[in-house]
C-alpha positions in Angstrom: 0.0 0.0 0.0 1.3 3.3 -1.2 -0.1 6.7 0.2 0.6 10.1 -0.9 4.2 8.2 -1.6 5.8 5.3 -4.9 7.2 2.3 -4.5 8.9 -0.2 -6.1 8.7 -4.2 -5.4 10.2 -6.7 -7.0 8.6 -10.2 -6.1 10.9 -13.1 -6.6 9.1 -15.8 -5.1 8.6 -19.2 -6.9 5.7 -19.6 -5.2 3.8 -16.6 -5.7 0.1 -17.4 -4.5 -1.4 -13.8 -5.0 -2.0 -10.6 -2.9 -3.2 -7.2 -2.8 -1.8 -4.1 -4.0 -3.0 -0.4 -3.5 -1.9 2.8 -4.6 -3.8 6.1 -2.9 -2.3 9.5 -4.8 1.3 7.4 -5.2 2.9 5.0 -7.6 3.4 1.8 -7.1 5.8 -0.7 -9.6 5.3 -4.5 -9.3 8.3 -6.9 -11.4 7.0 -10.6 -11.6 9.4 -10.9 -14.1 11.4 -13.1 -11.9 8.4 -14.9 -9.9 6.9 -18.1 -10.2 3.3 -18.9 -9.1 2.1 -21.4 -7.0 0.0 -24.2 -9.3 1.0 -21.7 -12.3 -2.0 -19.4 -11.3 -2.2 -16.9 -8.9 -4.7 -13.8 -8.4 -4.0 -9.8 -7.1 -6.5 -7.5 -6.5 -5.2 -4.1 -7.6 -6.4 -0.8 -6.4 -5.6 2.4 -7.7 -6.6 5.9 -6.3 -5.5 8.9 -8.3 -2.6 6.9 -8.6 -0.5 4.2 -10.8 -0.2 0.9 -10.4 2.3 -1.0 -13.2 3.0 -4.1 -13.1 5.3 -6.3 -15.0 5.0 -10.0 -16.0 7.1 -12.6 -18.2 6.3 -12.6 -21.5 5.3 -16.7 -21.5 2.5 -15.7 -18.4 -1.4 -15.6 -19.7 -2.5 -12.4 -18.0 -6.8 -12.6 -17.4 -7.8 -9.2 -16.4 -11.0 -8.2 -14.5 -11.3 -4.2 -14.3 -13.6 -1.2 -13.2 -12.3 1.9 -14.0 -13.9 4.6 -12.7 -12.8 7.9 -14.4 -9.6 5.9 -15.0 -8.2 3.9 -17.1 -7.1 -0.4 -17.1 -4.2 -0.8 -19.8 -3.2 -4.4 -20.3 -0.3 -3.8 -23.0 1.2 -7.4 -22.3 1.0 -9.7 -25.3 -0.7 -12.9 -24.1 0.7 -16.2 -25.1 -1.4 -19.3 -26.3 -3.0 -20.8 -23.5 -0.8 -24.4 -24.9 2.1 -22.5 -24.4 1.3 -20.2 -20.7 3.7 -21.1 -18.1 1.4 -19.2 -15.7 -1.6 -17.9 -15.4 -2.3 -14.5 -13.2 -5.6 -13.3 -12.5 -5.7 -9.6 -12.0 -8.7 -7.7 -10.5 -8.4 -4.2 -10.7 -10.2 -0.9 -9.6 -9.1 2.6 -11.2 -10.6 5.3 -9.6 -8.9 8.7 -11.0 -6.1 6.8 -11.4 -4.8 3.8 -14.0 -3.5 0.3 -13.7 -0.7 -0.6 -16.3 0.1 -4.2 -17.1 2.9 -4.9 -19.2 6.1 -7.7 -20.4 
């Protein structure tokens, strides 16, 4: 959680099983690109509050996004793979409100 502040976290875990992330007027910068989820799917519920939320994924992860923005905006830039070829699957549920959540490779 991120108020009136940023934040960077890079999660390295191999057995990521999901979380919650929430930015309130601050930025906040997540890098899976290192991580590995538990079963190969994982959920985070994202919350952003005029403020930013990126987060960064491996390029072989299926990304499954879920979204209200609310006079904000949900950007999911990352390139999904064929679900044969997803090492992982991460469920993101995310709530813009003035603010945007950015996922990308």
């Amino acid at each position: 959680t991120c108020v009136f502040s940023g934040m960077k976290r890079r999660i390295e875990s191999q057995n990521f099983k999901g979380g919650q992330a929430t930015a309130v007027m601050g930025g906040l910068e997540l890098d899976f690109t290192s991580a590995g989820l538990e079963g190969d799917k994982a959920t985070i519920d994202v919350t952003a509050i005029m403020g930013g939320v990126d987060i960064r994924v491996p390029s072989n992860w299926r990304v499954v996004v879920d979204g209200t923005p609310i006079l904000g905006g949900i950007d999911d830039k990352h390139r999904n793979v064929p679900d044969a070829e997803a090492k992982a699957t991460l469920f993101v549920k995310a709530t813009a409100i003035l603010g945007g959540v950015t996922i990308k490779s």
